[in-house]
mmCIF entry with sequence, helices, sheets and N, C-alpha, C, O atoms, coordinates in Angstrom:
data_MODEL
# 
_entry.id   MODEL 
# 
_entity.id                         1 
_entity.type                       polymer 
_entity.pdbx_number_of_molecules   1 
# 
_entity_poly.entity_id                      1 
_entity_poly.type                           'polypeptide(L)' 
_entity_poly.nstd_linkage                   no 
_entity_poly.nstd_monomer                   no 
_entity_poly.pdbx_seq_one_letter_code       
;(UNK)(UNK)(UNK)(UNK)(UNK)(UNK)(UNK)(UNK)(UNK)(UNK)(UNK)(UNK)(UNK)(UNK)(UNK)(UNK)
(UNK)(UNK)(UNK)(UNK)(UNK)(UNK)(UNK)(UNK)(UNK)(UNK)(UNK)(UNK)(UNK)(UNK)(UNK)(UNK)
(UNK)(UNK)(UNK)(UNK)(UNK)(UNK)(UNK)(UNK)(UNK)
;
_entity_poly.pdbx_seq_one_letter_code_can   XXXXXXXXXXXXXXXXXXXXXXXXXXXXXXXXXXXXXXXXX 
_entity_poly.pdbx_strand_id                 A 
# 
loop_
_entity_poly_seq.entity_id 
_entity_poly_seq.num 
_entity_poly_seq.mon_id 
_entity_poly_seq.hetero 
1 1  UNK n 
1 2  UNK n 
1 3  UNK n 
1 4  UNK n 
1 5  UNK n 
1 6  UNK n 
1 7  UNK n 
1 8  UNK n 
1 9  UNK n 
1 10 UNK n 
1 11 UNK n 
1 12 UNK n 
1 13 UNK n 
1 14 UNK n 
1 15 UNK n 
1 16 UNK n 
1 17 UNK n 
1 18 UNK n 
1 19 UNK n 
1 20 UNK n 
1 21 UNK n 
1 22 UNK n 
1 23 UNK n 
1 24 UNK n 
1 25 UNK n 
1 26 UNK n 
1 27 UNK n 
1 28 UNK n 
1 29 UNK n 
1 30 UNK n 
1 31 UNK n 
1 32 UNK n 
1 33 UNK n 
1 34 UNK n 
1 35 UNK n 
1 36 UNK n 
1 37 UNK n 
1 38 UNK n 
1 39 UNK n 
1 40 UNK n 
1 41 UNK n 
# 
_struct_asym.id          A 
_struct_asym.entity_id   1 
# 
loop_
_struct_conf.conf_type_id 
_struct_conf.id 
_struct_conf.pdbx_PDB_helix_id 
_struct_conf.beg_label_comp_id 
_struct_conf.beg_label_asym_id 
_struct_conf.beg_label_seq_id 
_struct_conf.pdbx_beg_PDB_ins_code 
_struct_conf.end_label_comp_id 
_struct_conf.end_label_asym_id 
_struct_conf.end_label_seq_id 
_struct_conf.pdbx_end_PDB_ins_code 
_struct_conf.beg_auth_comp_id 
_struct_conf.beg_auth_asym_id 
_struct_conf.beg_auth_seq_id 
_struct_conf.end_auth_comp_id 
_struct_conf.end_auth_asym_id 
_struct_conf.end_auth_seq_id 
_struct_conf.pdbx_PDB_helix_class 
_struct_conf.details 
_struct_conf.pdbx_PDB_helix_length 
HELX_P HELX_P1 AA1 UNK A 5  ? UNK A 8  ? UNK A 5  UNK A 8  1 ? 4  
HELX_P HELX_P2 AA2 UNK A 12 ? UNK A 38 ? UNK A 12 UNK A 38 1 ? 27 
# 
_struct_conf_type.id          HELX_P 
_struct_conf_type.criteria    ? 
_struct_conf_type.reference   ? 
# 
loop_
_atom_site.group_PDB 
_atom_site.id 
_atom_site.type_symbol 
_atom_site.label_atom_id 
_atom_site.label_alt_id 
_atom_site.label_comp_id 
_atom_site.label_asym_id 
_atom_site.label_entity_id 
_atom_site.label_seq_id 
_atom_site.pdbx_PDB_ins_code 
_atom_site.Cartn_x 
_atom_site.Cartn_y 
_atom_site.Cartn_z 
_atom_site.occupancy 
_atom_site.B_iso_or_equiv 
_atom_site.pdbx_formal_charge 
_atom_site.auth_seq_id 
_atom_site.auth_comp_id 
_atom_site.auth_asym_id 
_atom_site.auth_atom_id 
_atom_site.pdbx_PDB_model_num 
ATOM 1   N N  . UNK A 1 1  ? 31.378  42.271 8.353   1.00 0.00 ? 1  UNK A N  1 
ATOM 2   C CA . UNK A 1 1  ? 30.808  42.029 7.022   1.00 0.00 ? 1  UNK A CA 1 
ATOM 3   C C  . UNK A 1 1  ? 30.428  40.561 6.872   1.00 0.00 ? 1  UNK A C  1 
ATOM 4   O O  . UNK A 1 1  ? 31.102  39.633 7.320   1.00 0.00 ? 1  UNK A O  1 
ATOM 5   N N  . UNK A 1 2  ? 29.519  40.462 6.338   1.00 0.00 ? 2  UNK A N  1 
ATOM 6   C CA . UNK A 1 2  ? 28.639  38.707 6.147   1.00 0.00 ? 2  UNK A CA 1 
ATOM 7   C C  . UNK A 1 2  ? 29.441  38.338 5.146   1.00 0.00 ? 2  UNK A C  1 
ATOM 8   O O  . UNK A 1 2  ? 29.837  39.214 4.377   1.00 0.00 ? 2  UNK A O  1 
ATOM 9   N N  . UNK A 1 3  ? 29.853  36.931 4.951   1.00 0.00 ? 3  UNK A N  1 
ATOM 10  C CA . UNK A 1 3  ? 30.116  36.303 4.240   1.00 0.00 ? 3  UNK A CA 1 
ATOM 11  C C  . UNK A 1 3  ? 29.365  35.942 3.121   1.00 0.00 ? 3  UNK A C  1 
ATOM 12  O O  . UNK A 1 3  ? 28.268  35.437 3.360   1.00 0.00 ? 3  UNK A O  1 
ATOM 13  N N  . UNK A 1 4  ? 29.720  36.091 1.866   1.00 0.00 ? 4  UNK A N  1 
ATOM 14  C CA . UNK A 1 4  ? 28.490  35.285 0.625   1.00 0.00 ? 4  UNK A CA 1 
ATOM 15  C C  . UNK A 1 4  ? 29.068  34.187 -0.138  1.00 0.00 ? 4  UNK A C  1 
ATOM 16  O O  . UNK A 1 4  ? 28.698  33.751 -1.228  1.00 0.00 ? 4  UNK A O  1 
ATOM 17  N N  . UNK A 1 5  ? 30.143  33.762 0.684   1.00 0.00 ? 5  UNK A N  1 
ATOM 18  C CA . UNK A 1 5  ? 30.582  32.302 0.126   1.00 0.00 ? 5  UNK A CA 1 
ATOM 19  C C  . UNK A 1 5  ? 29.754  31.633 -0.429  1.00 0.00 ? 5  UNK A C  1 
ATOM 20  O O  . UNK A 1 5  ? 29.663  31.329 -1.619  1.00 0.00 ? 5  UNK A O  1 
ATOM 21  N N  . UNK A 1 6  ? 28.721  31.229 0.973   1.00 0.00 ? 6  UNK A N  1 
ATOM 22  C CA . UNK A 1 6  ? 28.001  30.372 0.656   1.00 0.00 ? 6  UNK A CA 1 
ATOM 23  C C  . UNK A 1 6  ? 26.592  30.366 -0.224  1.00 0.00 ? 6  UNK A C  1 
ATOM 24  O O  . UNK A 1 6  ? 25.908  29.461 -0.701  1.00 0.00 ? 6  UNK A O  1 
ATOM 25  N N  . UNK A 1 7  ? 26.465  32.141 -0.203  1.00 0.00 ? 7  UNK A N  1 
ATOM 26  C CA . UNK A 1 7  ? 25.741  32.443 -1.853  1.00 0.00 ? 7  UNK A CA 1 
ATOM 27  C C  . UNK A 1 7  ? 26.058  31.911 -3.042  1.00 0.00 ? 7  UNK A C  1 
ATOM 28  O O  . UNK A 1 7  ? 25.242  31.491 -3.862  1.00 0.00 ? 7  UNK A O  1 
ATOM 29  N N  . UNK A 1 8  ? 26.994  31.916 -3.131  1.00 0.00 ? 8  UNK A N  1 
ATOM 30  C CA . UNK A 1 8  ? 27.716  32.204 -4.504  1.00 0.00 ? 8  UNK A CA 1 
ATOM 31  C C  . UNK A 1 8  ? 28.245  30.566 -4.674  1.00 0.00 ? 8  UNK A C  1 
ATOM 32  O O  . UNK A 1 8  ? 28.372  29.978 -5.748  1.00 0.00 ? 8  UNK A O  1 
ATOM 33  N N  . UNK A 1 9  ? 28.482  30.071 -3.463  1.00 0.00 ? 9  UNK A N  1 
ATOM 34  C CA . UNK A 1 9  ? 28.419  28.280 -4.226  1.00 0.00 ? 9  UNK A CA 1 
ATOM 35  C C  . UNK A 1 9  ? 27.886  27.329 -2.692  1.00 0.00 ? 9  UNK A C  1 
ATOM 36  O O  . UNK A 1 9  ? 28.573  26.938 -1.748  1.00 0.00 ? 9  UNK A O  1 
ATOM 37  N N  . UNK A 1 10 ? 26.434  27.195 -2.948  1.00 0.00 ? 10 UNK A N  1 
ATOM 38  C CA . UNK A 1 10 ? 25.599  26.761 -1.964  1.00 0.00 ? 10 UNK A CA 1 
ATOM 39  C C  . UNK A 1 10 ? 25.809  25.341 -2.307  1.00 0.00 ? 10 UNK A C  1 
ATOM 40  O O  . UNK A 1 10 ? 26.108  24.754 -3.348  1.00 0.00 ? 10 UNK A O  1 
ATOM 41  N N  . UNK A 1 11 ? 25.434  24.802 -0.500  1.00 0.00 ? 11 UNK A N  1 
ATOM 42  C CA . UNK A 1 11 ? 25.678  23.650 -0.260  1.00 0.00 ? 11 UNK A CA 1 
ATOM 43  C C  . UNK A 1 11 ? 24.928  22.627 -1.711  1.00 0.00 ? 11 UNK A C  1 
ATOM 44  O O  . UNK A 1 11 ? 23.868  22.885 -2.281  1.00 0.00 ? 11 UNK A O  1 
ATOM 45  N N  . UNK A 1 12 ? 25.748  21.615 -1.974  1.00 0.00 ? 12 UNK A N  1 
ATOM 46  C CA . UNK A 1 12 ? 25.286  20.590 -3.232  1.00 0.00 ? 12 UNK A CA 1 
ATOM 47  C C  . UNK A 1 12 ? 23.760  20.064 -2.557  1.00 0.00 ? 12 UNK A C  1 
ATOM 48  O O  . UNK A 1 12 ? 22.766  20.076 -3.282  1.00 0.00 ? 12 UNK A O  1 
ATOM 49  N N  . UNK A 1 13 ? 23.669  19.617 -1.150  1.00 0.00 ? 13 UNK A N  1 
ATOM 50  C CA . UNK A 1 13 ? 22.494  19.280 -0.696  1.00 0.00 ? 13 UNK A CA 1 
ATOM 51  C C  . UNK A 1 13 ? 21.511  20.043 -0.495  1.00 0.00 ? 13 UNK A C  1 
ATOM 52  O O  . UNK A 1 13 ? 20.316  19.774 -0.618  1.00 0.00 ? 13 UNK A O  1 
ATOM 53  N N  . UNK A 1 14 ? 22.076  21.165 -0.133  1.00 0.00 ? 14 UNK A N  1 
ATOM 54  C CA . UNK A 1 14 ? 20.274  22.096 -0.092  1.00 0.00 ? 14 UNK A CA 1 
ATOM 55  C C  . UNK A 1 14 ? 19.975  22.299 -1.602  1.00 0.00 ? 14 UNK A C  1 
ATOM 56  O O  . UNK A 1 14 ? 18.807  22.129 -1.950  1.00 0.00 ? 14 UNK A O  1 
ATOM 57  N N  . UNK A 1 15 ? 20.983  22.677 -2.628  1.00 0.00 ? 15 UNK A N  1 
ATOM 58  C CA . UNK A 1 15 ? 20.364  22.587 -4.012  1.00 0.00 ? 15 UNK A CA 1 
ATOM 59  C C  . UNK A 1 15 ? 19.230  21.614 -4.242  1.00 0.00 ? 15 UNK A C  1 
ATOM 60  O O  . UNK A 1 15 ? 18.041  21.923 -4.331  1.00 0.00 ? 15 UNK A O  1 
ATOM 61  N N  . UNK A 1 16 ? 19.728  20.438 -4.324  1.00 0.00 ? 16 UNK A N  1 
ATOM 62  C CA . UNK A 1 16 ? 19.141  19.313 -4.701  1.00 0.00 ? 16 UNK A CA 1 
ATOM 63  C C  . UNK A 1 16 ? 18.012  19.219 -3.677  1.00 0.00 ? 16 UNK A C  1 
ATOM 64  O O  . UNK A 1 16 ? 17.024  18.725 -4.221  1.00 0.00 ? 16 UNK A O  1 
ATOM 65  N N  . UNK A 1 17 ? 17.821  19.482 -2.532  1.00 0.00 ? 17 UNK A N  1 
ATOM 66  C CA . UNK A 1 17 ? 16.557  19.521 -1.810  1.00 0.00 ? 17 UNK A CA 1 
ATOM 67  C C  . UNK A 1 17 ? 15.877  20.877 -2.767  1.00 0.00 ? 17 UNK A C  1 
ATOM 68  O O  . UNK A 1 17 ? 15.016  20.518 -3.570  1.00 0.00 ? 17 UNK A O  1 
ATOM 69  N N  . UNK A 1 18 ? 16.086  21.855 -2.748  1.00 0.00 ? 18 UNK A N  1 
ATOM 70  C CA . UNK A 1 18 ? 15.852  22.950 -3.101  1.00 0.00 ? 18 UNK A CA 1 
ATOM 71  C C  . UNK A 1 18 ? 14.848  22.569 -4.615  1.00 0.00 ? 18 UNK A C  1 
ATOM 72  O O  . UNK A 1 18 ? 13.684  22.956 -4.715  1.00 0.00 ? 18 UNK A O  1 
ATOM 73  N N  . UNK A 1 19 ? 15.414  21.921 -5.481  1.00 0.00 ? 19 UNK A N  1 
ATOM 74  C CA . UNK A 1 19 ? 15.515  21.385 -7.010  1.00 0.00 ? 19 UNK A CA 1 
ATOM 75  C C  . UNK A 1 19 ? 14.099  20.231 -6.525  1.00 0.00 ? 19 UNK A C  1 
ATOM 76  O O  . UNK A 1 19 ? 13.045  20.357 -7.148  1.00 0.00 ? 19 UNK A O  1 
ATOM 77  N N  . UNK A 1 20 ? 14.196  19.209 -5.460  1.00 0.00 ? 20 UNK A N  1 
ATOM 78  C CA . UNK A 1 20 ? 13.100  18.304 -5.329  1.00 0.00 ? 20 UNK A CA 1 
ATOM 79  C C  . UNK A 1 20 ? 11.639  19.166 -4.820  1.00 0.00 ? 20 UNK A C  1 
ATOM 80  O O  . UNK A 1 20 ? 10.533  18.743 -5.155  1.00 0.00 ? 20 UNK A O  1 
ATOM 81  N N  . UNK A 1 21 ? 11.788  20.289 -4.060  1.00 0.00 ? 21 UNK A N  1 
ATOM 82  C CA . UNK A 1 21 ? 10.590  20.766 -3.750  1.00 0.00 ? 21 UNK A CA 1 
ATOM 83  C C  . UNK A 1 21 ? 10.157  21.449 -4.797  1.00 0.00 ? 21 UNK A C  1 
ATOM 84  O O  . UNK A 1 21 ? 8.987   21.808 -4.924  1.00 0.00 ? 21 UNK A O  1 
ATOM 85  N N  . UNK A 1 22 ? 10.939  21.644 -5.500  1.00 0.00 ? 22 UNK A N  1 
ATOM 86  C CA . UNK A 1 22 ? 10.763  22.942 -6.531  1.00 0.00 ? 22 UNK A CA 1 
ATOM 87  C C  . UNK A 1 22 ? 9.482   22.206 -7.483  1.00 0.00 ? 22 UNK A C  1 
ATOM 88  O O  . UNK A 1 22 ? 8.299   22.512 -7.633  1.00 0.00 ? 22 UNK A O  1 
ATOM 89  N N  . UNK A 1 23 ? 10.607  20.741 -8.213  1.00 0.00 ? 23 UNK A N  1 
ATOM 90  C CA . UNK A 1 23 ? 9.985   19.938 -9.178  1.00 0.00 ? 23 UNK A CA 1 
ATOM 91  C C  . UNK A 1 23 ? 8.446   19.476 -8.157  1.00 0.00 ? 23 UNK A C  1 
ATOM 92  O O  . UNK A 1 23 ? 7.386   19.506 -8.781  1.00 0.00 ? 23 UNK A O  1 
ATOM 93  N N  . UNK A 1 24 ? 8.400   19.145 -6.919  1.00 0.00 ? 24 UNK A N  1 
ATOM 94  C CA . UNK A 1 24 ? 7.105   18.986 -6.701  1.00 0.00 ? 24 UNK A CA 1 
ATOM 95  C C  . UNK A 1 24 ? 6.190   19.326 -6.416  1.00 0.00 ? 24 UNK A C  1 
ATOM 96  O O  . UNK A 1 24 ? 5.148   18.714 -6.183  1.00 0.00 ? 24 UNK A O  1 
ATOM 97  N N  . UNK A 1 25 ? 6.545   20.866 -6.374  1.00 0.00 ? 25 UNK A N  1 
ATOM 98  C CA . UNK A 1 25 ? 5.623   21.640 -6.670  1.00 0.00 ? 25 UNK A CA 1 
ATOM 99  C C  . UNK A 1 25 ? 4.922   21.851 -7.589  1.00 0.00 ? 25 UNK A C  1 
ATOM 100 O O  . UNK A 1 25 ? 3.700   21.701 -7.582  1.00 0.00 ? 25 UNK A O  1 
ATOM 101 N N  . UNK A 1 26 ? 5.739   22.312 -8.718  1.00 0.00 ? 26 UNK A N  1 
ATOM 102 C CA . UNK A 1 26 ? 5.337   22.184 -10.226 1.00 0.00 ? 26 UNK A CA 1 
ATOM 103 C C  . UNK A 1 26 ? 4.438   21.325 -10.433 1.00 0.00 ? 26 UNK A C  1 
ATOM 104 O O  . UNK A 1 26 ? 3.323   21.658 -10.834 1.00 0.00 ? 26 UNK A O  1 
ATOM 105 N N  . UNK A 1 27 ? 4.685   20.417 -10.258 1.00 0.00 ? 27 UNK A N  1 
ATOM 106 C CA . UNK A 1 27 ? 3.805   18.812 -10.510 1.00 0.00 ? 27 UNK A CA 1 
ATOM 107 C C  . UNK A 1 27 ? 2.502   18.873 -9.759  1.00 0.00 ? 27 UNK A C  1 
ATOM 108 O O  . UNK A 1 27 ? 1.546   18.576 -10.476 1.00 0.00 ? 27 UNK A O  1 
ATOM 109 N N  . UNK A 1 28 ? 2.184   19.186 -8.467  1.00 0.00 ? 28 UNK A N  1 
ATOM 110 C CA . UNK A 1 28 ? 1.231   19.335 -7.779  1.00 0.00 ? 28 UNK A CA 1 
ATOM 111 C C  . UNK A 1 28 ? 0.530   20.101 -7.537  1.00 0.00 ? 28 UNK A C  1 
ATOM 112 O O  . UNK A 1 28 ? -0.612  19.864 -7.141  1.00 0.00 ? 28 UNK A O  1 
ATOM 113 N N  . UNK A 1 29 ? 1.181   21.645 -7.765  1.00 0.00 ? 29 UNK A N  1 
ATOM 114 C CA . UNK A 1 29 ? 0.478   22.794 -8.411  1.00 0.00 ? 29 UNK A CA 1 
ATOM 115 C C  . UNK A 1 29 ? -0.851  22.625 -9.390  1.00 0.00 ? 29 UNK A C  1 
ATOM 116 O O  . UNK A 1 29 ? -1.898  23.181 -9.060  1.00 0.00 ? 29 UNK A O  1 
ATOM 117 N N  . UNK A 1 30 ? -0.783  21.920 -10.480 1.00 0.00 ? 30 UNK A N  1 
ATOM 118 C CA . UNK A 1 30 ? -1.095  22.453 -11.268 1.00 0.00 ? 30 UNK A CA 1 
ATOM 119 C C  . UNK A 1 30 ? -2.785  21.004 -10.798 1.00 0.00 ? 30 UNK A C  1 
ATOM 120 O O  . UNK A 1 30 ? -3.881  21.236 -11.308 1.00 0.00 ? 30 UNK A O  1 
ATOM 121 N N  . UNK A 1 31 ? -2.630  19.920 -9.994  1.00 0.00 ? 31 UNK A N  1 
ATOM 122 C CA . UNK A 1 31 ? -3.561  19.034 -9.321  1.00 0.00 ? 31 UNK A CA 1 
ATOM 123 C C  . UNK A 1 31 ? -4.274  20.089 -8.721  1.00 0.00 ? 31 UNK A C  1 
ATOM 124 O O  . UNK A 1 31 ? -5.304  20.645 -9.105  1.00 0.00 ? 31 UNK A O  1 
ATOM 125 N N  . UNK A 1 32 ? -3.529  20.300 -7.652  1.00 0.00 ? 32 UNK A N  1 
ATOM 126 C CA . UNK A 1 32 ? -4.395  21.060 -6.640  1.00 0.00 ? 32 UNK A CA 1 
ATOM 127 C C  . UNK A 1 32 ? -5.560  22.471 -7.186  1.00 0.00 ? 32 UNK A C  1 
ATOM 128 O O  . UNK A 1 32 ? -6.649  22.936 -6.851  1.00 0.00 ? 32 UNK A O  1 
ATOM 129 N N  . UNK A 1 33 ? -4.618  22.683 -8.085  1.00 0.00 ? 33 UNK A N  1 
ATOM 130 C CA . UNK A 1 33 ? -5.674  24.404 -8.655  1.00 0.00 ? 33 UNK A CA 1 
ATOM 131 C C  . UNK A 1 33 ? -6.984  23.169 -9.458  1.00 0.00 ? 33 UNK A C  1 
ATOM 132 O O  . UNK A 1 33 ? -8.089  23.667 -9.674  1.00 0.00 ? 33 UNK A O  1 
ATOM 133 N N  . UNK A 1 34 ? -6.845  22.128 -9.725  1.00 0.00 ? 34 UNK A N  1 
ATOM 134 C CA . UNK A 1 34 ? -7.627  21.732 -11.098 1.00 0.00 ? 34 UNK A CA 1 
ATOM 135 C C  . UNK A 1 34 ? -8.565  20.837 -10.483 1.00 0.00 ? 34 UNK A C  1 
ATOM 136 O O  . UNK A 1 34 ? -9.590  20.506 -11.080 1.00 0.00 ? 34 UNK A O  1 
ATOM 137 N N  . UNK A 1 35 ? -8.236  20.340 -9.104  1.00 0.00 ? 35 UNK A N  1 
ATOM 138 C CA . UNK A 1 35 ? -9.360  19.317 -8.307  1.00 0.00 ? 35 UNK A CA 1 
ATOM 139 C C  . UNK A 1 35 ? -10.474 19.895 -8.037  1.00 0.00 ? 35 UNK A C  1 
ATOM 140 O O  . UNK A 1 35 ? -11.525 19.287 -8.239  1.00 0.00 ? 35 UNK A O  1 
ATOM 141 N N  . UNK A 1 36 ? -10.471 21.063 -7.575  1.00 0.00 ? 36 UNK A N  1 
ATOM 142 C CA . UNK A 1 36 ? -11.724 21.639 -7.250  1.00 0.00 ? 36 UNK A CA 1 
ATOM 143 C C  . UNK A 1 36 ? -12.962 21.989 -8.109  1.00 0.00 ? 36 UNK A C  1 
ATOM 144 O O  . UNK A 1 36 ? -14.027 22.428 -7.675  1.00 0.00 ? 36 UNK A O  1 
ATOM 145 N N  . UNK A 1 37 ? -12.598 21.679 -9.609  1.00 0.00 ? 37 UNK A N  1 
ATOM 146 C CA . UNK A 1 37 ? -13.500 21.774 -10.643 1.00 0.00 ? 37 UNK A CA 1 
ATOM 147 C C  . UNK A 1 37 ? -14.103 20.208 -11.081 1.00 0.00 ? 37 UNK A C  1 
ATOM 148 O O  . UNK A 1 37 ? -15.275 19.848 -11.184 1.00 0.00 ? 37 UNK A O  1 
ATOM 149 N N  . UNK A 1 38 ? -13.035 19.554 -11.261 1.00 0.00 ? 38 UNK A N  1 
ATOM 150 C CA . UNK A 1 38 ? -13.074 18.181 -11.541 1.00 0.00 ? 38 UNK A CA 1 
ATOM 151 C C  . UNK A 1 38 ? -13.670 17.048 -10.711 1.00 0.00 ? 38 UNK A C  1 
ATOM 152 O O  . UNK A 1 38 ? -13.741 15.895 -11.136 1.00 0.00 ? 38 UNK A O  1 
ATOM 153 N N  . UNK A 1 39 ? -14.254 17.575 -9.057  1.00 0.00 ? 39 UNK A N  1 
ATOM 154 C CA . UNK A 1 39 ? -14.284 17.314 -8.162  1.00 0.00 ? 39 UNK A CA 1 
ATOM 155 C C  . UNK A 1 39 ? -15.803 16.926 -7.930  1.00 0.00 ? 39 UNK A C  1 
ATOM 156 O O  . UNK A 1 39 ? -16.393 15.938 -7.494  1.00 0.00 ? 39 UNK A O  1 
ATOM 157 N N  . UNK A 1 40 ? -16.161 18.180 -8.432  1.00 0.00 ? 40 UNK A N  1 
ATOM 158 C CA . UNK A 1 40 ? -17.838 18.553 -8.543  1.00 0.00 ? 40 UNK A CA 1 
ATOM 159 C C  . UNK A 1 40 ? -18.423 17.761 -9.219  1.00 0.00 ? 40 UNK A C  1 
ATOM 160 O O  . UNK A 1 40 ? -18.175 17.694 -10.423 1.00 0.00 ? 40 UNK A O  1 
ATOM 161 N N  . UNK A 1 41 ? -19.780 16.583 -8.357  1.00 0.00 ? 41 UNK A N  1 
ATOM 162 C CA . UNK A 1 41 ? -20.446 15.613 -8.939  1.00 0.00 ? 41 UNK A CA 1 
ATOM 163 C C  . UNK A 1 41 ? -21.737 16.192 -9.849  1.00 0.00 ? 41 UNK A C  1 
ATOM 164 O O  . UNK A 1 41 ? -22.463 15.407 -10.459 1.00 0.00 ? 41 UNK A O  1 
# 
């Protein structure tokens, strides 16, 4: 049987990596969909 220790209380560092890609996504998401309009001379 697998262990879900580490489900149920994941490493503090992959959170926080987890939490930084997350937030920069969000943030860059919303550039990337919007350049291609804004772009056009």
């Amino acid at each position: 049987m697998v262990s879900t220790t580490r489900w149920e209380k994941p490493d503090p560092a992959f959170v926080r990596t987890v939490a930084e890609i997350d937030t920069r996504i969000r943030y860059l998401l919303p550039l990337l969909a919007r350049t291609p309009q804004e772009v056009k001379p």
